[in-house]
Jmol script that loads the backbone (N, CA, C; Angstrom):
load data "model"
ATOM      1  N   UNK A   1     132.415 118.037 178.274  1.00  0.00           N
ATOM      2  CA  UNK A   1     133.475 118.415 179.169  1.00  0.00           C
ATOM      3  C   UNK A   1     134.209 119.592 178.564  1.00  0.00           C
ATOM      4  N   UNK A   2     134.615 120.638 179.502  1.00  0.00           N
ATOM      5  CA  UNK A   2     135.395 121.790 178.749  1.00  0.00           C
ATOM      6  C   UNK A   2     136.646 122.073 179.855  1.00  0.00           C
ATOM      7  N   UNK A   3     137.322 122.811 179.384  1.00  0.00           N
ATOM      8  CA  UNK A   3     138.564 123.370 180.351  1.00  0.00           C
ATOM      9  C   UNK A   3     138.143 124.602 180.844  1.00  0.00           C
ATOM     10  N   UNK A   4     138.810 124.883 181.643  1.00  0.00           N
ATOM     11  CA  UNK A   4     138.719 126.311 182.337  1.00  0.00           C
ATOM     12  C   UNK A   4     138.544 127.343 181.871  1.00  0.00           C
ATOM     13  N   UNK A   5     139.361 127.766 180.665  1.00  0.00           N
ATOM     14  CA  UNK A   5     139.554 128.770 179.677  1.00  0.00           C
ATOM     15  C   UNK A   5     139.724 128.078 178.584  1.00  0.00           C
ATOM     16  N   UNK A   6     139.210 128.895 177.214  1.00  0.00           N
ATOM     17  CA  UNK A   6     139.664 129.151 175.891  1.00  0.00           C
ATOM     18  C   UNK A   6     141.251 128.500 175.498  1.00  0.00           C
ATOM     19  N   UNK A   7     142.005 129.212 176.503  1.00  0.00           N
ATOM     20  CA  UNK A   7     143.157 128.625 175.476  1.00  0.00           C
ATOM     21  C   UNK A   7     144.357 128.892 177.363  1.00  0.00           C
ATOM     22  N   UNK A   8     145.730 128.495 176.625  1.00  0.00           N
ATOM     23  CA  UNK A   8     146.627 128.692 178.141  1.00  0.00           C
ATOM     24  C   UNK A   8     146.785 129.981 177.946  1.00  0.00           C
ATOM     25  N   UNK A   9     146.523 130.402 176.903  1.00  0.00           N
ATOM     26  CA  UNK A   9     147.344 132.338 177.123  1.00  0.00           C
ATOM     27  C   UNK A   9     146.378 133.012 178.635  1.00  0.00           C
ATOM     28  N   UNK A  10     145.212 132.314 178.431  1.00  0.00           N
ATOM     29  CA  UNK A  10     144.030 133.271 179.502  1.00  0.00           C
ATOM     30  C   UNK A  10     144.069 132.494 180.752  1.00  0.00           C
ATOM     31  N   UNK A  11     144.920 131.102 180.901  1.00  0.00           N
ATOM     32  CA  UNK A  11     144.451 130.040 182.496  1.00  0.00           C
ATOM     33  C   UNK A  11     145.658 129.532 181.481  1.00  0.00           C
ATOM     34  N   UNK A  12     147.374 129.660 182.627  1.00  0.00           N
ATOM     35  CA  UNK A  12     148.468 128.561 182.376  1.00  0.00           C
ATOM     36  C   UNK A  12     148.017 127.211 183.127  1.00  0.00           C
ATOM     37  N   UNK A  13     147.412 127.129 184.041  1.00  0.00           N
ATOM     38  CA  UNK A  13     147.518 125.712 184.723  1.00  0.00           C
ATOM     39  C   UNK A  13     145.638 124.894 184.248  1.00  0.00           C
ATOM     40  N   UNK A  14     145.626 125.232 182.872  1.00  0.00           N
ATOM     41  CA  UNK A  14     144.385 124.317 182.867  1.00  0.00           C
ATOM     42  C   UNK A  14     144.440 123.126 183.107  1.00  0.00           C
ATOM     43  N   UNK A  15     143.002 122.760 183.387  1.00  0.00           N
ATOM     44  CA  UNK A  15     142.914 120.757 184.057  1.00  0.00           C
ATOM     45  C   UNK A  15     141.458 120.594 183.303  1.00  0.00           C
ATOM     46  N   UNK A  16     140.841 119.621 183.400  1.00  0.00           N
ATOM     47  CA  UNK A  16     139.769 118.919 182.943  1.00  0.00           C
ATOM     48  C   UNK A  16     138.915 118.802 184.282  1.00  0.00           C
ATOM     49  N   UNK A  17     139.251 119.003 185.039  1.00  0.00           N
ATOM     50  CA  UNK A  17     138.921 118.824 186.795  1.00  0.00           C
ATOM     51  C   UNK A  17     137.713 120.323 186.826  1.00  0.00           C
ATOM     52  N   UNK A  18     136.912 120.442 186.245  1.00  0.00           N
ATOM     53  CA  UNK A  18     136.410 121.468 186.371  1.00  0.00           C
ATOM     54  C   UNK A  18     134.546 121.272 186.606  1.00  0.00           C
ATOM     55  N   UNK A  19     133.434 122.108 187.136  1.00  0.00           N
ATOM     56  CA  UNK A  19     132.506 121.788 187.184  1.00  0.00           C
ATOM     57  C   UNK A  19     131.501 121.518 186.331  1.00  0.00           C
ATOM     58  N   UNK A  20     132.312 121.014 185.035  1.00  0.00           N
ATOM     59  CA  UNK A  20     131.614 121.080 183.865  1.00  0.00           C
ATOM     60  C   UNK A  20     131.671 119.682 184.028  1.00  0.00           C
ATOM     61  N   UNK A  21     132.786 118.804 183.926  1.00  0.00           N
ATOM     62  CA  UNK A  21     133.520 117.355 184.065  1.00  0.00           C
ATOM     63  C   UNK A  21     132.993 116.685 184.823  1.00  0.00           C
ATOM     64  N   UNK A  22     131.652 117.168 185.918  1.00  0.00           N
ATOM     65  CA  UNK A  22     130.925 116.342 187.026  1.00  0.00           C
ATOM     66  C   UNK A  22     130.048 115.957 186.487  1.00  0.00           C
ATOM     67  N   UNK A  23     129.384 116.520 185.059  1.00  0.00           N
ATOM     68  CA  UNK A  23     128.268 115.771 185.107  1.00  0.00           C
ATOM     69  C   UNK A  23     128.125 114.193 185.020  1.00  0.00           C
ATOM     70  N   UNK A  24     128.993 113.007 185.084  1.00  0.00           N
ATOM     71  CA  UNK A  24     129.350 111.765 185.098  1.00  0.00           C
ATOM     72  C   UNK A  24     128.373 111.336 186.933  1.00  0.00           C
ATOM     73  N   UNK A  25     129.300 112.168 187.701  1.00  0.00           N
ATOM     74  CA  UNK A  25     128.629 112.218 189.123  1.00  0.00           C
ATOM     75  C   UNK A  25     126.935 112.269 189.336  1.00  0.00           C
ATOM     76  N   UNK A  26     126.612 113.169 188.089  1.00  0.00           N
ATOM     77  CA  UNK A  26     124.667 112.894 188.495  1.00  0.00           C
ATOM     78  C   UNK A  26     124.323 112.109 187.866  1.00  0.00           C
ATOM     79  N   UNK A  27     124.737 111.606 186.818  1.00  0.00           N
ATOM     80  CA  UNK A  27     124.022 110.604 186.229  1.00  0.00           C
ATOM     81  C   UNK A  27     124.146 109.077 186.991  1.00  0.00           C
ATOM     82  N   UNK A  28     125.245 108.808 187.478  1.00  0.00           N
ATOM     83  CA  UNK A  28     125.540 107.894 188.439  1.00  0.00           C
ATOM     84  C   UNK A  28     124.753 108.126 189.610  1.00  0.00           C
ATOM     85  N   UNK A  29     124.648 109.182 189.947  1.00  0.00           N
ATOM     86  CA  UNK A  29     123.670 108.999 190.960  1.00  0.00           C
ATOM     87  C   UNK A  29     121.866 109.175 190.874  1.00  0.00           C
ATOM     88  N   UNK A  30     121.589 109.622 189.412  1.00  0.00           N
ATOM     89  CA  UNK A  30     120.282 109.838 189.338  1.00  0.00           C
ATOM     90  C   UNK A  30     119.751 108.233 188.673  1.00  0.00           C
ATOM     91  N   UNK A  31     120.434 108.285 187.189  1.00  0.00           N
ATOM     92  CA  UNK A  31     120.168 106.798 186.986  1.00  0.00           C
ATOM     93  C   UNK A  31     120.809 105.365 187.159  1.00  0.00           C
ATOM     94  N   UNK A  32     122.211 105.098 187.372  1.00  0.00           N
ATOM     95  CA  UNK A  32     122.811 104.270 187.692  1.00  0.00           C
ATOM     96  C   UNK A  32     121.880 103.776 188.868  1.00  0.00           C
ATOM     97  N   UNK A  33     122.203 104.717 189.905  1.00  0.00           N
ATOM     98  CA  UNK A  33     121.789 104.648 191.088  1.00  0.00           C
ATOM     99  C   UNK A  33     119.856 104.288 191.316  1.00  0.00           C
ATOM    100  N   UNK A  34     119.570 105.345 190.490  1.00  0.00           N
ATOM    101  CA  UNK A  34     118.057 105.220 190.895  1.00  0.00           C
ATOM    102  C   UNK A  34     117.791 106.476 191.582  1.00  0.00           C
ATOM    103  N   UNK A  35     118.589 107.005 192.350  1.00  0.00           N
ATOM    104  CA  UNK A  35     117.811 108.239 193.500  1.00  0.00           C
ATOM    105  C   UNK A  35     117.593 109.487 193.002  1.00  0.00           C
ATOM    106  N   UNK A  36     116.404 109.821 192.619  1.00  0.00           N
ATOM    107  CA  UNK A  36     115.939 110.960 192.486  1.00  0.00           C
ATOM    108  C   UNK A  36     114.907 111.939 193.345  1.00  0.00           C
ATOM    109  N   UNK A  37     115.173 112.840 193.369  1.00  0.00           N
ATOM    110  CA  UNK A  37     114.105 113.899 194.446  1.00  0.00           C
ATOM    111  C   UNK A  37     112.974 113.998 194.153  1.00  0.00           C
ATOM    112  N   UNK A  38     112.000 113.656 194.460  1.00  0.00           N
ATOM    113  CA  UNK A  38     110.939 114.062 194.075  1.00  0.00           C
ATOM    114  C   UNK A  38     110.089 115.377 194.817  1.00  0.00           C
ATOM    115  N   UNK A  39     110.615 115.128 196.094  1.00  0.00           N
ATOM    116  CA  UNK A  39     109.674 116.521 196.761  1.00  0.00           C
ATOM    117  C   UNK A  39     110.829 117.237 197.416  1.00  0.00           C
ATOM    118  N   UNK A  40     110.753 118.358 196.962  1.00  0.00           N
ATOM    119  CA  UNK A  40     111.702 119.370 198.017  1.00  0.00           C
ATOM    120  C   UNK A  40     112.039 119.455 198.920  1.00  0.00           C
ATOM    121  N   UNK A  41     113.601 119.845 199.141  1.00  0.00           N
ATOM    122  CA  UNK A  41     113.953 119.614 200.740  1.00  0.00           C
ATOM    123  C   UNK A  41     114.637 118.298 200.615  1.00  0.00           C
ATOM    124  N   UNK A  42     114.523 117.322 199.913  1.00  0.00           N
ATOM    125  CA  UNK A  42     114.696 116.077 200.042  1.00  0.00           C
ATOM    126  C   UNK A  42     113.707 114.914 201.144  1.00  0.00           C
ATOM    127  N   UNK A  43     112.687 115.697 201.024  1.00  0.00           N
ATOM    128  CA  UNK A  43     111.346 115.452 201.990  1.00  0.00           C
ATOM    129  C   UNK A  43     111.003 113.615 201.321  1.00  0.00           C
ATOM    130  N   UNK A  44     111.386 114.188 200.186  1.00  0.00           N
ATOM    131  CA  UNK A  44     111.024 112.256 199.446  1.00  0.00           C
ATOM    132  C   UNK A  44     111.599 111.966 198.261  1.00  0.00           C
ATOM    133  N   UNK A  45     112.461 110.866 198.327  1.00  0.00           N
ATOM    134  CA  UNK A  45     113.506 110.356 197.156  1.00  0.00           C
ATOM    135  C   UNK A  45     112.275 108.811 196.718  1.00  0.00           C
ATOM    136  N   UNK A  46     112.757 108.943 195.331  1.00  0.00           N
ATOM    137  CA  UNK A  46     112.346 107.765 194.779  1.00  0.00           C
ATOM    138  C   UNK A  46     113.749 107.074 194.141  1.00  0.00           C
ATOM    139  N   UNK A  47     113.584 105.332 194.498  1.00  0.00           N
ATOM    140  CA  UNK A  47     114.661 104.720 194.534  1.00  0.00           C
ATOM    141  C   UNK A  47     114.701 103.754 193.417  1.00  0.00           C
ATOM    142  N   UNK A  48     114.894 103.998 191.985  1.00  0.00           N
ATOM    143  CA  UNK A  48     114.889 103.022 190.653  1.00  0.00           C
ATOM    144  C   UNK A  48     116.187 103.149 190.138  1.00  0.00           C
ATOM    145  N   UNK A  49     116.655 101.880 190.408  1.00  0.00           N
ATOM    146  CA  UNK A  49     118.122 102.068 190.094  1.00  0.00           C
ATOM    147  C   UNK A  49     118.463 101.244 188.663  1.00  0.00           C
ATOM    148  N   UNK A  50     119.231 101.488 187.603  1.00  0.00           N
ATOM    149  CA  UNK A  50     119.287 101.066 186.904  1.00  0.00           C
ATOM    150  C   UNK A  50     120.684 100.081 186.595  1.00  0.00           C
ATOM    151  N   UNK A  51     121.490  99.483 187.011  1.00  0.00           N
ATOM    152  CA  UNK A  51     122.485  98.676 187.779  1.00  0.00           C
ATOM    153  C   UNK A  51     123.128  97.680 186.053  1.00  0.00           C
ATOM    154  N   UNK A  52     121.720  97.454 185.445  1.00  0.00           N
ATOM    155  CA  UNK A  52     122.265  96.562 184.393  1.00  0.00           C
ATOM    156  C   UNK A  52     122.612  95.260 184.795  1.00  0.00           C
ATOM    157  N   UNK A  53     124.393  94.746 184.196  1.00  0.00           N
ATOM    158  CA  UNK A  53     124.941  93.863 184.793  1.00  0.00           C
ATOM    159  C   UNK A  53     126.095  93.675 185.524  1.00  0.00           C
ATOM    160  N   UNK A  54     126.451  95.105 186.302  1.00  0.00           N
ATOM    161  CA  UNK A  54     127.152  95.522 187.101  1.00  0.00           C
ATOM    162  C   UNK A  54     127.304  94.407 188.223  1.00  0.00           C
ATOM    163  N   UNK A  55     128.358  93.790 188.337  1.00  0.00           N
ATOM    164  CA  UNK A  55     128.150  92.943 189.502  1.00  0.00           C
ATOM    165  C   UNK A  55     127.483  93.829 190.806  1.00  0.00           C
ATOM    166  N   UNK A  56     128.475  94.955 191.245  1.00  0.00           N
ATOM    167  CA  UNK A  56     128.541  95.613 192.390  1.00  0.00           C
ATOM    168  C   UNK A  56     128.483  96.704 192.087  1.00  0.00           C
ATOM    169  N   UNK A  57     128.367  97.968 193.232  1.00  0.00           N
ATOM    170  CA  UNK A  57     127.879  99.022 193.246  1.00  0.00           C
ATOM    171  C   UNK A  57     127.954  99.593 194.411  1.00  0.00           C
ATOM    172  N   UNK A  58     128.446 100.799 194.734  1.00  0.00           N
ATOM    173  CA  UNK A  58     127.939 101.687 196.388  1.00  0.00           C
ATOM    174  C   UNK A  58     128.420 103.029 196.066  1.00  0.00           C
ATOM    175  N   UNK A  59     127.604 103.658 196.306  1.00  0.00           N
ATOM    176  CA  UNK A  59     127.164 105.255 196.679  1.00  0.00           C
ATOM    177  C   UNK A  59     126.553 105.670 198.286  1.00  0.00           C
ATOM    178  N   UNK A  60     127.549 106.609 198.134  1.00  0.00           N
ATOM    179  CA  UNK A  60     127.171 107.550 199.411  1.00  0.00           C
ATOM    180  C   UNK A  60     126.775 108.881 198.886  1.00  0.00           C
ATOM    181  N   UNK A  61     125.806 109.429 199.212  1.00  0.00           N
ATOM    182  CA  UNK A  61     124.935 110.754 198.711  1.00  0.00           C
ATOM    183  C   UNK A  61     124.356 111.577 199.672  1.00  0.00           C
ATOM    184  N   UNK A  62     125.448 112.925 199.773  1.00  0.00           N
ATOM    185  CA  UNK A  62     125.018 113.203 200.897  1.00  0.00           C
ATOM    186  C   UNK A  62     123.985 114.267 200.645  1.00  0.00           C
ATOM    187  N   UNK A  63     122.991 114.257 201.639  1.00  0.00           N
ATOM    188  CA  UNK A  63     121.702 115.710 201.336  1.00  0.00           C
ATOM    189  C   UNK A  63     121.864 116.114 202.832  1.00  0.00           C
ATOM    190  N   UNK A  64     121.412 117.782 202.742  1.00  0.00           N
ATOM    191  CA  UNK A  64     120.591 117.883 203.992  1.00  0.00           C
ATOM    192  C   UNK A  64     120.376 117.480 205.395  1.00  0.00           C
ATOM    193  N   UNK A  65     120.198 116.081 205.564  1.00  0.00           N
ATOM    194  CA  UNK A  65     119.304 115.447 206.549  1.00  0.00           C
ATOM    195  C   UNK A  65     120.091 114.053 206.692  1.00  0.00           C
ATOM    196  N   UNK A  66     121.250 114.305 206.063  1.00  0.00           N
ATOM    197  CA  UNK A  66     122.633 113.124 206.446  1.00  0.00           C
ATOM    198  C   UNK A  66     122.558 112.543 204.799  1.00  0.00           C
ATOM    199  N   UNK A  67     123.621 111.204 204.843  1.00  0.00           N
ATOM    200  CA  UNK A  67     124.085 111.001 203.965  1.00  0.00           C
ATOM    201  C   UNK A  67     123.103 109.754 203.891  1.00  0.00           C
ATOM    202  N   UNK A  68     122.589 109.569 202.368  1.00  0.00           N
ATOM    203  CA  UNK A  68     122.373 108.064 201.798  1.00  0.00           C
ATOM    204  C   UNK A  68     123.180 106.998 201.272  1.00  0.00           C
ATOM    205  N   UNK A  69     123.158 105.969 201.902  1.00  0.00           N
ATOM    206  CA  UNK A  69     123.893 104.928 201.632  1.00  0.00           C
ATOM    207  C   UNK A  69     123.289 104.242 200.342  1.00  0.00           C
ATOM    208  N   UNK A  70     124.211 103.516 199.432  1.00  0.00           N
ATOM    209  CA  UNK A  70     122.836 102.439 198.220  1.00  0.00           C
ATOM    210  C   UNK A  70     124.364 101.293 198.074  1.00  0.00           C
ATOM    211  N   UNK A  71     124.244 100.196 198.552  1.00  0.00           N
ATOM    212  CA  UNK A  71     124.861  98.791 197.800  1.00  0.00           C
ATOM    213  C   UNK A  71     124.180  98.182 197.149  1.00  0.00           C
ATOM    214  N   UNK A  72     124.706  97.627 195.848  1.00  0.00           N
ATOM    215  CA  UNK A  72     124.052  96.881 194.772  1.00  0.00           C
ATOM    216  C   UNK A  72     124.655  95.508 194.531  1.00  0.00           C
ATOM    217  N   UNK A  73     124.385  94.695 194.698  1.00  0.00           N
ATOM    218  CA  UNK A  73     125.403  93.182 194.737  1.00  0.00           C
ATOM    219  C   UNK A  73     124.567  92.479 193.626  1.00  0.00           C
ATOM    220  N   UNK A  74     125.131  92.180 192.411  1.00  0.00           N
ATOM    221  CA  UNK A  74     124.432  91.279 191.248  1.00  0.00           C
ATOM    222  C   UNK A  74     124.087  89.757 192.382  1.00  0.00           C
ATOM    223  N   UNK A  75     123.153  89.263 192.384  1.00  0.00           N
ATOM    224  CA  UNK A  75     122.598  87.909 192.859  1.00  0.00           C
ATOM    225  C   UNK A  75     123.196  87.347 192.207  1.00  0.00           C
ATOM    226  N   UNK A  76     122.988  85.661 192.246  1.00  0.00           N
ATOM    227  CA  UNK A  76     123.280  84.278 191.572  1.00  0.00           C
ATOM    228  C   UNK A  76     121.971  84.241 190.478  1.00  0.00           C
ATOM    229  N   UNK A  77     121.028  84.643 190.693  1.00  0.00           N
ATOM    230  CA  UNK A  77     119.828  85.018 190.013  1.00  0.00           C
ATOM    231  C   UNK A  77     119.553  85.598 188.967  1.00  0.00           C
ATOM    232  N   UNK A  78     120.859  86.587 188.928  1.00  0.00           N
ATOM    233  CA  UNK A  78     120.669  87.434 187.965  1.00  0.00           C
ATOM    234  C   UNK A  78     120.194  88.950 188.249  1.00  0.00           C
ATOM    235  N   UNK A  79     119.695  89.178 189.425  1.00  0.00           N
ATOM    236  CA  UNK A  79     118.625  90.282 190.162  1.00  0.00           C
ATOM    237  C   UNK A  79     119.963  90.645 190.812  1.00  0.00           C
ATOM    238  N   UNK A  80     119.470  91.730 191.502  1.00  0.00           N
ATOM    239  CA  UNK A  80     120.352  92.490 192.072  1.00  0.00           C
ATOM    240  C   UNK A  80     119.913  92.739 193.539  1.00  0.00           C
ATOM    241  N   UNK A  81     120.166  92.658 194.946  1.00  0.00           N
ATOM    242  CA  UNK A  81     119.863  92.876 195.764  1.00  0.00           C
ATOM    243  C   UNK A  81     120.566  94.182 196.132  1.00  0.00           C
ATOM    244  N   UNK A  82     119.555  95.173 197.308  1.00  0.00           N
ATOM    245  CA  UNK A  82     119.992  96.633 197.492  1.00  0.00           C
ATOM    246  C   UNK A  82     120.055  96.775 198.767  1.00  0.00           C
ATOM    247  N   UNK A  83     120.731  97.516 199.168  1.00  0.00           N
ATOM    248  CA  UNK A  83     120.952  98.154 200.907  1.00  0.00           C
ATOM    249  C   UNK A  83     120.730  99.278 201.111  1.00  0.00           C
ATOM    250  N   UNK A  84     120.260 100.088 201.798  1.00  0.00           N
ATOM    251  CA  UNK A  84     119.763 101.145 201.504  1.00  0.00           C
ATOM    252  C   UNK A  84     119.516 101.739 203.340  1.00  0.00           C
ATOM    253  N   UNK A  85     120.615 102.635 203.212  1.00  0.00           N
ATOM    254  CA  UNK A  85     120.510 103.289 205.220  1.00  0.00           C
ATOM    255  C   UNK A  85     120.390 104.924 204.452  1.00  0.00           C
ATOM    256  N   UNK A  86     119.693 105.126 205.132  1.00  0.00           N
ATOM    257  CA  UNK A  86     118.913 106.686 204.822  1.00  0.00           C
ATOM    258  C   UNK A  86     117.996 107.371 206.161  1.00  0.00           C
ATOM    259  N   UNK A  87     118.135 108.353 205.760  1.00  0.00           N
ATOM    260  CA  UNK A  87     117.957 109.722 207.107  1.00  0.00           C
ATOM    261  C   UNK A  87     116.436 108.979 207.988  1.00  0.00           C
ATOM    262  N   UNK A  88     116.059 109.229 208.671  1.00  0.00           N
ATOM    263  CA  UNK A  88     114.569 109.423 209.466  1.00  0.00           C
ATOM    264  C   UNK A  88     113.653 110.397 208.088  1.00  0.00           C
ATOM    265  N   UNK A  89     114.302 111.908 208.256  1.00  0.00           N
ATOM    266  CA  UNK A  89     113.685 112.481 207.414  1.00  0.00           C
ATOM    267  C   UNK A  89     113.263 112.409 206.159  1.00  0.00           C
ATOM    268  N   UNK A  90     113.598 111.363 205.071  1.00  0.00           N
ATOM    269  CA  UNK A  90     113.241 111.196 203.890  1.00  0.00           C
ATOM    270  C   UNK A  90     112.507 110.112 203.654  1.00  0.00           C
ATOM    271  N   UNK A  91     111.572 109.991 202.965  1.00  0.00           N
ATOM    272  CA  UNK A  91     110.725 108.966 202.612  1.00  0.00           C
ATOM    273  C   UNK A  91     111.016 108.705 201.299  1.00  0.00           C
ATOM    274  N   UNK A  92     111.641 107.211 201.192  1.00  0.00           N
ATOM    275  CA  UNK A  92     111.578 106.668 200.028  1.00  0.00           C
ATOM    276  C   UNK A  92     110.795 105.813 199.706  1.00  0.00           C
ATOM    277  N   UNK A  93     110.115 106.077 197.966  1.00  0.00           N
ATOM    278  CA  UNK A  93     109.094 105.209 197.086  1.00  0.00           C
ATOM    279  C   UNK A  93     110.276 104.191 196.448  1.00  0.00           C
ATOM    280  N   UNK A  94     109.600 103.395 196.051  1.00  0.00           N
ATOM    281  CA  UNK A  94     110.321 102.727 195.085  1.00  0.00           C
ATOM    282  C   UNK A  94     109.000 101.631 194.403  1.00  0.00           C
ATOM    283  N   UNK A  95     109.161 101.133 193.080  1.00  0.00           N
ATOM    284  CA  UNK A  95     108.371  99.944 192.702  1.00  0.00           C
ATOM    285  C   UNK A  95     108.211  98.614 193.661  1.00  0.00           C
ATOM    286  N   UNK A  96     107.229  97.600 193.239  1.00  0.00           N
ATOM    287  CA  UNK A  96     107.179  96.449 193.888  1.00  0.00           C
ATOM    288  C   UNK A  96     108.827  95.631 193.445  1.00  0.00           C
ATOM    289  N   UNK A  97     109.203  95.238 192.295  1.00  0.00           N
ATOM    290  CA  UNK A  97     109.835  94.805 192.285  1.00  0.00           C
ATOM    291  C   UNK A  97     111.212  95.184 192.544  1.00  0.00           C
ATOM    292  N   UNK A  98     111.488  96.286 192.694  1.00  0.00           N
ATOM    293  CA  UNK A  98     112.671  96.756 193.697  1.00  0.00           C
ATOM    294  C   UNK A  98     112.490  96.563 195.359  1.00  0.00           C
ATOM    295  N   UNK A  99     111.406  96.712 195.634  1.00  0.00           N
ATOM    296  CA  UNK A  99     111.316  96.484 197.119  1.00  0.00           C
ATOM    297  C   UNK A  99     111.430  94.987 197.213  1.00  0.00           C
ATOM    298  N   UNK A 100     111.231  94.391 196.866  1.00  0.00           N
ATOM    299  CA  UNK A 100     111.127  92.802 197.426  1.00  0.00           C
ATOM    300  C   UNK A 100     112.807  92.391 197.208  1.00  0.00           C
ATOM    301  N   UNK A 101     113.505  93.423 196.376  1.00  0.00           N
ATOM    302  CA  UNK A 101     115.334  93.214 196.704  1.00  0.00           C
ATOM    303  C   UNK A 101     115.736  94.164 197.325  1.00  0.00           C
ATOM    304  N   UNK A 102     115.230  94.426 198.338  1.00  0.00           N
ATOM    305  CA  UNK A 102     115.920  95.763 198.990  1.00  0.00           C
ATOM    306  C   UNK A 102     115.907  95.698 200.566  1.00  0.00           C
ATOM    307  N   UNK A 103     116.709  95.607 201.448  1.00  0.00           N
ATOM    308  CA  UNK A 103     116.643  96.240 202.603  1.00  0.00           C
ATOM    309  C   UNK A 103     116.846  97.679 202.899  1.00  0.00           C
ATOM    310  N   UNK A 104     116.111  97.913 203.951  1.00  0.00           N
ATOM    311  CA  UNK A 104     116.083  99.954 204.382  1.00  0.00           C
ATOM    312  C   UNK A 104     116.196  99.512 205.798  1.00  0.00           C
ATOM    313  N   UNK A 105     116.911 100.865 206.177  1.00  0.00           N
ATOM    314  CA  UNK A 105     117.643 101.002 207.404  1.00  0.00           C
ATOM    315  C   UNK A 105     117.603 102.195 207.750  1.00  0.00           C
ATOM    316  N   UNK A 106     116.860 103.040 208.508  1.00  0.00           N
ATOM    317  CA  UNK A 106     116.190 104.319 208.786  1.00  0.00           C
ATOM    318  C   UNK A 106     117.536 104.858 209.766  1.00  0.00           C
ATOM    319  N   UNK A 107     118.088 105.638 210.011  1.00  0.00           N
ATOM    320  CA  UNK A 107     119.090 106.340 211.208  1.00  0.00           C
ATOM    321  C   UNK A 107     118.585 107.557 210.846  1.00  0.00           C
TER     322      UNK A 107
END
end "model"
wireframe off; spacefill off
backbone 0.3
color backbone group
């Protein structure tokens, strides 16, 4: 994370709020989440989310071709069940054992 400028003589109103300070935002959404691009355009996301023991979880991610939804709810099980509403246009992969906890919901 960095500030705006070097020092206040060159930027009086520095903040931490800067586009350096986002990278927290992709990693939450690449691995927390799982969603990564695989084909350009956003033509096809692959969905491996890495959740841990997060009870809960939701991301909205918007691309292109509308926004992706992802809820993560820790089970009684221990597993994590997923929700997942995403464009017409994108095709998502995911493993066997993520699909058998997952509902998809095409709009």
């Amino acid at each position: 994370m960095t500030l705006e400028a070097w020092a206040h003589r060159y930027k009086n109103n520095l903040d931490w709020n800067h586009a350096w300070a986002t990278s927290p935002l992709n990693i939450i959404t690449r691995k927390l989440m799982g969603i990564q691009v695989t084909k350009p355009g956003w033509q096809k996301v692959r969905f491996a989310p890495q959740p841990a023991t997060l009870q809960n979880a939701s991301l909205k991610l918007p691309t292109p071709h509308g926004p992706i939804f992802v809820t993560a709810l820790l089970a009684a099980d221990g597993k994590h069940d997923y929700q997942i509403t995403c464009p017409h246009a994108i095709t998502l992969e995911m493993d066997d054992a993520t699909a058998e906890h997952t509902q998809i919901q095409y709009v």
